[in-house]
C-alpha positions, -999 to +999 in steps of 0.1 A: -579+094+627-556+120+626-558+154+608-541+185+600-555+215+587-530+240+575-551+270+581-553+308+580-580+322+602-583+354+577-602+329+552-636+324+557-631+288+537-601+282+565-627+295+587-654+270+574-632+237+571-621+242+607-659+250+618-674+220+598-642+195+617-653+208+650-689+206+648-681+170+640-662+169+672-626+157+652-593+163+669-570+178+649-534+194+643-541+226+629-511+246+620-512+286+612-490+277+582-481+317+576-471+320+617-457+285+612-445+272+577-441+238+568-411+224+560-399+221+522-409+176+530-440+187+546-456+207+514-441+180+491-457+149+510-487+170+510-488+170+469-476+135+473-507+127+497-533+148+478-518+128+443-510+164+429-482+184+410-466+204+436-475+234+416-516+230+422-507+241+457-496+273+448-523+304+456-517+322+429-534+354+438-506+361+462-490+391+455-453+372+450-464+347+429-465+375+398-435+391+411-415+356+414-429+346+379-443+314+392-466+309+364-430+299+348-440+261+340-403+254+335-399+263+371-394+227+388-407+217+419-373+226+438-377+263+427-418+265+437-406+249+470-379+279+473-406+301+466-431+288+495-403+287+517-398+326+516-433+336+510-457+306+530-490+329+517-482+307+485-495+279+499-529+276+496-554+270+519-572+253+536-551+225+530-562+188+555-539+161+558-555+126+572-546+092+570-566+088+540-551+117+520-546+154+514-567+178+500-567+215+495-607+220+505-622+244+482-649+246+487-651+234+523-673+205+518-647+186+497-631+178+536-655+153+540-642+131+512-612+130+537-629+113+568 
């Protein structure tokens, strides 16, 4: 099976999805998404994966998402991808991709559902 675990090590629940994946001795992609952002296709196929608006994926207690007005729900899906684009902390975490799905895994258990 193959997984990918958009992570940031300064979450403990990023912290504890990784933790519970290895302990279960699963490979996996894991991608430092603020070192490394996903591409505008990536974070939409995620939504797409998961079976979510685009906007669920948004952290909003990230400092730009007051300042960018992102609680705008005429904003479309193009301007929240803009928005990730320049500021990846948007995107929150810990988000696993596998075959099966995508889910963003608060709290960490809900990984599980994914294997």
């Amino acid at each position: 099976m193959s997984v990918t675990l958009f992570h940031n090590p300064a979450c403990g629940t990023s912290r504890g999805v990784l933790a519970l994946l290895e302990e279960r001795g699963i490979e996996l992609r894991v991608v430092e998404y603020l070192k490394t952002p996903p591409s505008r296709d990536e974070v939409r196929d995620v939504a797409v994966k998961a079976g979510v608006p685009l906007r669920s994926l948004l952290r909003e207690k990230a400092a730009p998402y007051e300042e960018l007005n992102l609680a705008d729900q005429s904003l479309d899906d193009e301007a929240l991808l803009d928005a990730i684009a320049a500021h990846p902390i948007l995107l929150n975490r810990p988000i696993v991709v596998t075959t099966r799905g995508a889910a963003l895994c608060r709290p960490k258990e809900k990984v599980l559902d994914l294997l």
